[in-house]
Backbone as CSV, one residue per row, in Angstrom:
resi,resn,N_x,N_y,N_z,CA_x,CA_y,CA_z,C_x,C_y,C_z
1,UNK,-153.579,-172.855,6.524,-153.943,-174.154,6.042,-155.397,-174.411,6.386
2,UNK,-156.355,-174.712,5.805,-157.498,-175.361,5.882,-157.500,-176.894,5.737
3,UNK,-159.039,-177.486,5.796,-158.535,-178.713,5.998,-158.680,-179.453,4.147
4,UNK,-158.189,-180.853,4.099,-157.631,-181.274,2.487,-159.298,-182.184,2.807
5,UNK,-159.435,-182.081,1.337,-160.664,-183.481,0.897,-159.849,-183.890,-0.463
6,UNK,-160.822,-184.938,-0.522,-160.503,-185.276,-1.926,-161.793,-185.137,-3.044
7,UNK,-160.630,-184.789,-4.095,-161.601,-183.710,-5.039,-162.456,-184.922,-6.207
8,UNK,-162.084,-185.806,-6.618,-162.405,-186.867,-7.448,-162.939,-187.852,-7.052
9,UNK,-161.097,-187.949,-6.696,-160.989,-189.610,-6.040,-161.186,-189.842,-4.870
10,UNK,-160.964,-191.319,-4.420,-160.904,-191.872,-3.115,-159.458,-191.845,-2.536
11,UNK,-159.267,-190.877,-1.652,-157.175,-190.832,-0.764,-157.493,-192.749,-0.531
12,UNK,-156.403,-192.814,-0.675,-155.630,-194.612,-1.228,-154.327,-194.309,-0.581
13,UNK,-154.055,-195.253,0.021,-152.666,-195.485,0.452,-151.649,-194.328,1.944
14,UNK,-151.248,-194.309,1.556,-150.686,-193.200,2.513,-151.082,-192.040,2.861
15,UNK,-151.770,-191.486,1.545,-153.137,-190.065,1.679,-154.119,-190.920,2.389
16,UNK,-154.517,-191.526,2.663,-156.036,-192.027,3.737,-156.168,-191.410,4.748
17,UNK,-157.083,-190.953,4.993,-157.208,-190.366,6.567,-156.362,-188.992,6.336
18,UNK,-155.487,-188.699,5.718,-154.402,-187.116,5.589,-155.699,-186.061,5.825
19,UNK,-155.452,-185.340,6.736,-156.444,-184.004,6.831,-155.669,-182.873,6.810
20,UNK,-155.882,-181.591,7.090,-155.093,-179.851,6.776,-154.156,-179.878,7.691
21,UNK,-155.566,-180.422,8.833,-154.546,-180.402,10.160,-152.921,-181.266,10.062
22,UNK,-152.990,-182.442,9.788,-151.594,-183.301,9.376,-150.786,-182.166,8.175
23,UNK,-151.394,-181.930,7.842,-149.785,-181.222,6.550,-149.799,-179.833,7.393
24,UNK,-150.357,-178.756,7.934,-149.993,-177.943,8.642,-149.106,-178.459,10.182
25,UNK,-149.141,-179.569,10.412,-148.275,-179.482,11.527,-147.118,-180.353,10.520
26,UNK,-146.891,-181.098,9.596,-145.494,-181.331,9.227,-145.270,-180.267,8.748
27,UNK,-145.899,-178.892,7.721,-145.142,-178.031,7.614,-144.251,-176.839,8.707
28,UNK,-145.214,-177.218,9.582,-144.971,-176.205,10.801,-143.422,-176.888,11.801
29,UNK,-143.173,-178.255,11.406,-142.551,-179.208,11.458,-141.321,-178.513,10.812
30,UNK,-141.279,-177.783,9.792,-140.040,-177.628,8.627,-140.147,-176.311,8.681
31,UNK,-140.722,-175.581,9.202,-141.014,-173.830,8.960,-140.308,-173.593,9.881
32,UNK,-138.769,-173.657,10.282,-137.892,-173.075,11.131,-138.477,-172.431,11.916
33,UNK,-138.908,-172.609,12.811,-139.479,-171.294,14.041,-140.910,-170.101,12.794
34,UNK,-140.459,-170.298,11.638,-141.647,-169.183,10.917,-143.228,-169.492,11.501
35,UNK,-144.379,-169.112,11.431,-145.764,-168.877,11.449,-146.076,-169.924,10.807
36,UNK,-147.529,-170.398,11.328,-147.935,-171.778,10.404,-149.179,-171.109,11.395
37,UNK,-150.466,-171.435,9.895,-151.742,-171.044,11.033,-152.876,-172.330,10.185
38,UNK,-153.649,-172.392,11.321,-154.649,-173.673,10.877,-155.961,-172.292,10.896
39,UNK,-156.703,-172.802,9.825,-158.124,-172.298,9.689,-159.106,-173.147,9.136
40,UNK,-159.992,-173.749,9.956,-161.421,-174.423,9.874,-162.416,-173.821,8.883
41,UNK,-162.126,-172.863,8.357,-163.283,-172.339,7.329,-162.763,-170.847,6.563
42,UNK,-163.018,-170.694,5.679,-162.598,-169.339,4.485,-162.397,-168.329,5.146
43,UNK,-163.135,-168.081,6.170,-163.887,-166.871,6.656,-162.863,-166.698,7.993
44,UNK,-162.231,-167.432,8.507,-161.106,-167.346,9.457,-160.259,-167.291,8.552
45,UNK,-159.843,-168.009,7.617,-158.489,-167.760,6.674,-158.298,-166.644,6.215
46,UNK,-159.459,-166.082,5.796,-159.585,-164.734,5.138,-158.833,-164.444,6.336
47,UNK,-159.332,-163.806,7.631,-159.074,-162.817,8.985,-157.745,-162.739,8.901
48,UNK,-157.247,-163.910,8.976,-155.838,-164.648,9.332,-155.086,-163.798,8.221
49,UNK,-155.408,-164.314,6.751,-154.359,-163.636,5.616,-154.270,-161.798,5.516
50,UNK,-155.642,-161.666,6.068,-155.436,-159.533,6.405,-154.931,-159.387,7.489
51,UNK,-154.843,-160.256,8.218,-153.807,-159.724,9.598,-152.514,-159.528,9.365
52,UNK,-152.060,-160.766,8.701,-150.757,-160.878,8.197,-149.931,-160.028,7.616
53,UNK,-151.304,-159.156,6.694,-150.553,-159.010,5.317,-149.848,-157.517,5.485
54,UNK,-149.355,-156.683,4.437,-149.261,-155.653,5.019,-149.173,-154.847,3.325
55,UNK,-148.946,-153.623,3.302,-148.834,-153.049,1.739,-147.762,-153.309,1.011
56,UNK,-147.923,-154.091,-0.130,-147.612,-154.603,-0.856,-147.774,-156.106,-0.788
57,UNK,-147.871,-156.735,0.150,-147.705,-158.234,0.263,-148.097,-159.149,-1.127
58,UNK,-147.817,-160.114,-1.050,-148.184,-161.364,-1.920,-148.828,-162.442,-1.479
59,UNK,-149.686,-162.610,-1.644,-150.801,-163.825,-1.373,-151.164,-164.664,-1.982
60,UNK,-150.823,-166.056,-1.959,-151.014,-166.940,-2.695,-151.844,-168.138,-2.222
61,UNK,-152.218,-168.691,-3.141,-153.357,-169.422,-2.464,-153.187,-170.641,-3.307
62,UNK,-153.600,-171.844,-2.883,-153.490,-173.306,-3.348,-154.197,-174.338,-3.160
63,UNK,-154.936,-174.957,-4.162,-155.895,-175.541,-3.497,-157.119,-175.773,-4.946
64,UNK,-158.345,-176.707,-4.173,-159.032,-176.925,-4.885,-160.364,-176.417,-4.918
65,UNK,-161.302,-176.912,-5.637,-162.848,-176.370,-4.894,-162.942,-174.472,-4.625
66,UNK,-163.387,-174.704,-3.834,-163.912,-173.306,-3.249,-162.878,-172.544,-2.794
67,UNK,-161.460,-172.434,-3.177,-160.319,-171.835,-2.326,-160.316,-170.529,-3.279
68,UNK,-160.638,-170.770,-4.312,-160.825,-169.013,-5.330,-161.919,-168.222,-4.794
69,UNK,-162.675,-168.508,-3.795,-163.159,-167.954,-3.020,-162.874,-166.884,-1.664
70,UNK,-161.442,-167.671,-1.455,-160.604,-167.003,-0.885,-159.723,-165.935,-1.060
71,UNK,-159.381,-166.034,-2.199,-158.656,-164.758,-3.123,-159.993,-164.030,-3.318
72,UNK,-160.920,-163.679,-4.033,-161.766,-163.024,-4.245,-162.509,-162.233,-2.950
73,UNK,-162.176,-162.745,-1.703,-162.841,-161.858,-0.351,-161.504,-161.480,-0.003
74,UNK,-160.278,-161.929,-0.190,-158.916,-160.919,-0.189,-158.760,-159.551,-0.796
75,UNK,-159.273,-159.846,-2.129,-158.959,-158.807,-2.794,-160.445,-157.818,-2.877
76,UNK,-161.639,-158.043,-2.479,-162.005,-157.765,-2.016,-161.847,-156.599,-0.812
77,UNK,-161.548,-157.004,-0.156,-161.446,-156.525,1.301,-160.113,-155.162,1.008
């Protein structure tokens, strides 16, 4: 998880203030005991998703802005 902005608009209402950090710990919240990792910038996420991964894996990515940036130094690498 990296951290969320908003891409347009102004977060209103219950999104206000929501950062990566808040939805990585409610998901980590619901991820039965599984892995949940926080990353501050591409370049740790990247590290993080080749550590993980292994031959064959699937990597998916979600997101706005600059996150196809992230697939592209994946596949990359």
């Amino acid at each position: 998880m990296l951290d969320v902005y908003a891409a347009r608009e102004e977060p209103v209402g219950p999104l206000e203030g929501v950062s990566g950090l808040d939805v990585l710990r409610a998901a980590a919240d619901r991820a039965g005991g599984r892995a949940t990792y926080w990353a501050p910038d591409l370049e740790v996420a990247s590290r993080i998703a080749r550590s993980r991964a292994s031959e064959g894996s699937i990597i998916a990515t979600l997101g706005a802005g600059d996150i196809t940036k992230l697939s592209d130094r994946l596949v990359e690498s």
